[in-house]
C-alpha positions as CSV (number, residue, x, y, z in Angstrom):
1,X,115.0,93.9,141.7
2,X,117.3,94.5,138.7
3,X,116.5,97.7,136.4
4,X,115.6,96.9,133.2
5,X,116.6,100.6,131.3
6,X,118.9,102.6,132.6
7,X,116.8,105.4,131.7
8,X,113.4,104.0,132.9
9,X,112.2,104.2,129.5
10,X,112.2,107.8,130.0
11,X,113.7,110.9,128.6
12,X,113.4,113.2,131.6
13,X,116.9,113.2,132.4
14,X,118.9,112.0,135.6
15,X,119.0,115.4,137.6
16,X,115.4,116.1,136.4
17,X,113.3,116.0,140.0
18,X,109.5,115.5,140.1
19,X,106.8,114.4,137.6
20,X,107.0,115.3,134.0
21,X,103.4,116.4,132.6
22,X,100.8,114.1,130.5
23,X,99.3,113.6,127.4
24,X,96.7,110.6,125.9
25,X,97.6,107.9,123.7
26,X,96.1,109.1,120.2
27,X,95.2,105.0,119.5
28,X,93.6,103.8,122.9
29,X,93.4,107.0,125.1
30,X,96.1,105.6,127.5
31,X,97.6,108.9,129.6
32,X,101.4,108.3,129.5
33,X,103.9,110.7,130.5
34,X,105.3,113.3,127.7
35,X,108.7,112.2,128.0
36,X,107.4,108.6,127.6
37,X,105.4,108.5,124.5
38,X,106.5,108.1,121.1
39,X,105.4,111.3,119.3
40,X,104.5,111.8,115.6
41,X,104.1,115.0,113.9
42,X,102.3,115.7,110.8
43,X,100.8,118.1,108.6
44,X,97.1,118.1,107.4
45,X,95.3,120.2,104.6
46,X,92.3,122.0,106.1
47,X,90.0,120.8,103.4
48,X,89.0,117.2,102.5
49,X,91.2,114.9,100.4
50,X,89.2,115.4,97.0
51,X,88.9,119.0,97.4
52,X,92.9,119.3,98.1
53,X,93.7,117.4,94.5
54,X,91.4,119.4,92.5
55,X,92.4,123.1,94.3
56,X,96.5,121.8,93.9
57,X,95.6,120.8,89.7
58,X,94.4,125.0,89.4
59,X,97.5,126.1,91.5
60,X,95.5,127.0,94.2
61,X,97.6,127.1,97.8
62,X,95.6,124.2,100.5
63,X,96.5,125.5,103.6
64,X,97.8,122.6,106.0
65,X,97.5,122.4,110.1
66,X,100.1,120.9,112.2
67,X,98.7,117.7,114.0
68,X,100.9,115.9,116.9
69,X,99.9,112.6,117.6
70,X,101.3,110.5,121.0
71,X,101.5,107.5,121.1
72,X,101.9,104.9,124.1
73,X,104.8,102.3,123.8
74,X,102.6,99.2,123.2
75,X,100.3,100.7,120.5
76,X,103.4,102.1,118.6
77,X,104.4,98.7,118.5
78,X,101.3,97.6,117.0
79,X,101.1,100.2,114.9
80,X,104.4,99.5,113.2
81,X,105.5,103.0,114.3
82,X,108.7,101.8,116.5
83,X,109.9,98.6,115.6
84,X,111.4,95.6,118.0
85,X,114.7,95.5,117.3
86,X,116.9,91.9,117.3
87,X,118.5,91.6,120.2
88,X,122.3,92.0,118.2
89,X,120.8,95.3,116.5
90,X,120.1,96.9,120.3
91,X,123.2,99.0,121.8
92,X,126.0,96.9,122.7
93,X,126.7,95.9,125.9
94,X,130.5,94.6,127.4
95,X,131.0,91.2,127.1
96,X,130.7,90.0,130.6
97,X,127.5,92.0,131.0
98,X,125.9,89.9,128.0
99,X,127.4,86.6,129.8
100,X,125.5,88.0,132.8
101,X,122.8,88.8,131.2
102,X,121.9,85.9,129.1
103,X,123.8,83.5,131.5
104,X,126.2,81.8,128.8
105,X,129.3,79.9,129.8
């Protein structure tokens, strides 16, 4: 059966032995290995949105939390968080393994 990735869609690395550890998909709850998933980090004020505006207008500091989302490949996709790439953007291949590939003569 031909490999698709050379990496397996994985960043766990070629001498890596074992299983690499889980989280969830933030969207649909998928559980995807951590070396799999797309991951997002952002920061977050404490205090709701409307409170956060008026405390930043005195001078006031809003403290922030750090929040890491993951996400599994097919919702990043439909989130618009990793984007399909055309196929001439992708990495470049050698010419005779696109003949090969896409069997043109």
């Amino acid at each position: 059966m031909p490999i698709k990735r050379k990496n397996r869609g994985r960043s766990k690395g070629k001498g890596s032995r074992g299983r690499s550890e889980y989280v969830f998909c933030a969207q649909c709850g998928k559980r995807i290995p951590a070396d799999k998933a797309i991951k997002r980090v952002s920061w977050v004020p404490t205090v709701p949105g409307s409170i956060v505006k008026e405390l930043e207008k005195q001078g006031t500091y809003v403290p922030k939390k750090r929040v890491v989302r993951y996400y599994c490949v097919s919702c990043a996709v439909f989130l618009g968080i990793v984007k399909i790439r055309a196929r001439d953007e992708r990495k470049e291949l050698p010419e005779e393994m696109l003949l090969r590939r896409y069997k043109v003569k």
